[in-house]
C-alpha positions in Angstrom: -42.5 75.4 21.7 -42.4 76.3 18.2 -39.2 75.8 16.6 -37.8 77.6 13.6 -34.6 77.9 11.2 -32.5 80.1 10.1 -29.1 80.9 9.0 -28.4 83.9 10.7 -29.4 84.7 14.4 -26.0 87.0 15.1 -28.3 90.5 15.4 -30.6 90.7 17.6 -33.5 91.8 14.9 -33.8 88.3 12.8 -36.1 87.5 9.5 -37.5 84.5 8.4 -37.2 83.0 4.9 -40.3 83.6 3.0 -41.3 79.6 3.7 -40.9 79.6 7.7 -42.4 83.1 7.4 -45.5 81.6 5.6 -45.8 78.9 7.9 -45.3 81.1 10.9 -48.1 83.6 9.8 -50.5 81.8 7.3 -50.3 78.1 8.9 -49.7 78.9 12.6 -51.5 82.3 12.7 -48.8 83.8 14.5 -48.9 87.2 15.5 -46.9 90.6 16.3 -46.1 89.9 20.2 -45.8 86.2 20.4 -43.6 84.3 20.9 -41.2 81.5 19.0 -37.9 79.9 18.8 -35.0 80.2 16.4 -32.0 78.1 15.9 -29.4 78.3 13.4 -28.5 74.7 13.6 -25.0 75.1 15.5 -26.3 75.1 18.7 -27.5 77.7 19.2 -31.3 78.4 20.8 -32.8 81.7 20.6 -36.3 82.9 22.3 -37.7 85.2 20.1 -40.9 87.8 19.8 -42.3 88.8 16.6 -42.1 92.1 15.6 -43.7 92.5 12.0 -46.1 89.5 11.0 -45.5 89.5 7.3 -45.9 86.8 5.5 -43.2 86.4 3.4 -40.4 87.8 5.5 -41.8 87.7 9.0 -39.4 89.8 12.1 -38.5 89.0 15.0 -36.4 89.9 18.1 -34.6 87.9 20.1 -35.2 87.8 23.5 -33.2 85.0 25.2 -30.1 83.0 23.8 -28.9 79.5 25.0 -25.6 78.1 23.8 -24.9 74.4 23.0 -28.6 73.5 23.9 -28.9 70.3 23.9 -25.7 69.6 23.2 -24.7 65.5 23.9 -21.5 64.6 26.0 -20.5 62.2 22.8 -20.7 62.1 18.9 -22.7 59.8 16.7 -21.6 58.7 13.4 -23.7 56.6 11.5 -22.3 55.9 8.1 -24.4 53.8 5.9 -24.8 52.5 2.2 -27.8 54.2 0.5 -30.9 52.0 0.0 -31.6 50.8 -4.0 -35.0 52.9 -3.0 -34.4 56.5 -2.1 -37.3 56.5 -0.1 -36.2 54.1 2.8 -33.0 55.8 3.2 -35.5 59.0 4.2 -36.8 57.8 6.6 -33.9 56.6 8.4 -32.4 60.1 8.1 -35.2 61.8 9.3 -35.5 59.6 12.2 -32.1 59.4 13.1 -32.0 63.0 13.3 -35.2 62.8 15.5 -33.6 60.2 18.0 -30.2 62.3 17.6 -27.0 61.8 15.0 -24.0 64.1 14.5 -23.2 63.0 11.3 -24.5 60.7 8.7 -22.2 59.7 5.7 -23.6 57.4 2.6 -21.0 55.0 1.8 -19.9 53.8 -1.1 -19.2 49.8 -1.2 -18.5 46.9 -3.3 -22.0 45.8 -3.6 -23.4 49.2 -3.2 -26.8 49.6 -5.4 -27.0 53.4 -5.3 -24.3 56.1 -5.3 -25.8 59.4 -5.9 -28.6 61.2 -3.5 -29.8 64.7 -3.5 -28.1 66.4 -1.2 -30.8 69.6 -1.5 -33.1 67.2 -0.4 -31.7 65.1 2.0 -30.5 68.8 4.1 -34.7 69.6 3.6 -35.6 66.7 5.4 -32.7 67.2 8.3 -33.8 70.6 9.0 -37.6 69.4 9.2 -37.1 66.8 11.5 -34.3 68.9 13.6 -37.3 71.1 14.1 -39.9 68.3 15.3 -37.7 66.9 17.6 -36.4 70.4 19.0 -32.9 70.3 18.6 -30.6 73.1 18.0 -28.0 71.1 16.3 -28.4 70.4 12.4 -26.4 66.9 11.6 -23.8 66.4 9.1 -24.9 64.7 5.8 -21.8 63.9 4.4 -21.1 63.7 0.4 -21.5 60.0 -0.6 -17.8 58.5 0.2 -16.0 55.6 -0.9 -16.1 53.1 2.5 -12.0 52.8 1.7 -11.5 56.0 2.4 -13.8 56.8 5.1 -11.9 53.5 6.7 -9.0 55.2 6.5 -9.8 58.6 8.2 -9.1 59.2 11.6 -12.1 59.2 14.0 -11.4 60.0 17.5 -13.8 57.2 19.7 -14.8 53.6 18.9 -15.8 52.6 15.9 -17.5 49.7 14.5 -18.4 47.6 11.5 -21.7 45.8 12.0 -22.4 42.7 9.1 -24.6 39.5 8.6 -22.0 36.3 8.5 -18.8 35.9 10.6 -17.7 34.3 14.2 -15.9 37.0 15.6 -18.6 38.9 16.2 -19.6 41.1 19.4 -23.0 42.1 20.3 -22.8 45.8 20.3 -24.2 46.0 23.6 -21.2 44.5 24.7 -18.6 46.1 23.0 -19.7 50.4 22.9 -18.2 51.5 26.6 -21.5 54.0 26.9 -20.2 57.9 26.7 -17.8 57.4 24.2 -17.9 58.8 21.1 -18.9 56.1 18.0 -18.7 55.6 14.0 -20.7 52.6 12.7 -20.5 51.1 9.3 -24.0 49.9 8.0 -23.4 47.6 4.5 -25.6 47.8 1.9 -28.9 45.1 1.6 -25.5 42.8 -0.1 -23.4 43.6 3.0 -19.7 44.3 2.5 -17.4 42.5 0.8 -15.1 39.9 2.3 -12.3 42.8 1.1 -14.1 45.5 3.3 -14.7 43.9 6.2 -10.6 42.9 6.0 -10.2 46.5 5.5 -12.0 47.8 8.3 -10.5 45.0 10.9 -7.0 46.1 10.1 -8.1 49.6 10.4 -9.2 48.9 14.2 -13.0 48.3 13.7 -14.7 46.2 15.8 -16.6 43.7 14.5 -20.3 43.4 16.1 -24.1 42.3 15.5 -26.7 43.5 16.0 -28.6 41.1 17.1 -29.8 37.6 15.4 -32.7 38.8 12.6 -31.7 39.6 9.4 -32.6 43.5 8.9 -32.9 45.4 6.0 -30.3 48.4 5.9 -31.9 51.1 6.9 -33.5 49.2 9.7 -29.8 48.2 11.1 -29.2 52.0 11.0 -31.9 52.7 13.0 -31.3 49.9 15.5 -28.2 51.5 15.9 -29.2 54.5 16.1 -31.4 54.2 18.8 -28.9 51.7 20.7 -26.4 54.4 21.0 -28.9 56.9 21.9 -30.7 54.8 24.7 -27.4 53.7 26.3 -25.8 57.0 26.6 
């Protein structure tokens, strides 16, 4: 299956933007009669023939819609502080959205060593990966938020706050009942702040490990990622 984007599969006659319509006819070597998918990242999974190989605004028609392909039974929220190097927290997007996410917010903490992303980039490298892995739903990437607010917004399902030191944690194995929808906080390389973790207890957090190494942050995103993912 070859799997592309765009914005705007309502009509029946679609075009591709001159850089999947490059990589459909130059790369690929596509041509007038075969055959490709299109999604516009909301869930929607169109089978499509092409119609007029151009390469810079390649048509097709669409043959065959699915709704909801792929769709989960439960959300995924994986809210994380953004890496001091730009390039680690990449890669956990991009795999995240591989394994499957719903939404993915940076937060903003205490002993946060970045605050500002590109956003333009970031979306690039969502839609990429939602492409590889053949999924039909783009994820959320969230505008970097202050974890005191994002504490304090509602979020129907369970929700967690996973840190290095502390007694009262639960393995998160233990605590996720499997179907359900989740929000996990990952802190940054400092973790959270005594203030934060306070914060997010009296908010209804659970408090939970994930497991006994000490991992960097982007790895405990990605562990927790794919916990969520191979449990449900």
């Amino acid at each position: 299956m070859q799997l592309f984007f765009t914005e705007d599969i309502e009509s029946d006659i679609c075009t591709l933007n001159e850089e999947e319509s490059k990589h459909c006819v130059r790369v690929l070597r596509m041509g007038v009669g075969d055959e490709l998918y299109l999604t516009d990242g909301k869930g929607t999974l169109c089978r499509c023939r092409i119609i007029d190989a151009h390469p810079k605004s390649c048509s097709v028609e669409v043959v065959e819609r699915t709704a909801d392909y792929g769709r989960r039974p439960y959300r995924l929220h994986i809210a994380v502080a953004p890496t001091k190097n730009t390039a680690r927290l990449e890669w956990f997007v991009e795999k995240a959205v591989e394994m499957g996410v719903d939404e993915i917010t940076p937060i903003v903490c205490d002993h946060s060593e970045r605050c500002v992303l590109k956003r333009e980039r970031m979306e690039k490298i969502i839609v990429s990966a939602m492409k590889q892995s053949l999924k039909a739903l783009q994820p959320v990437f969230a505008a970097p938020t202050p974890i005191r607010e994002l504490i304090s917004s509602p979020f129907d399902g369970q929700k967690f706050i996973a840190y290095c030191d502390g007694d009262n944690r639960t393995p998160l194995h233990s605590a996720y009942t499997p179907g359900s929808n989740a929000l996990i906080l990952i802190g940054p390389e400092g973790d959270f702040s005594h203030d934060e973790v306070e914060l997010a207890l009296a908010a209804g957090f659970i408090p939970v490990t994930l497991g006994n190494s000490r991992l960097r942050t982007e790895t405990a995103a990605m562990a927790a990622t794919a916990f969520f993912n191979l449990v449900n």
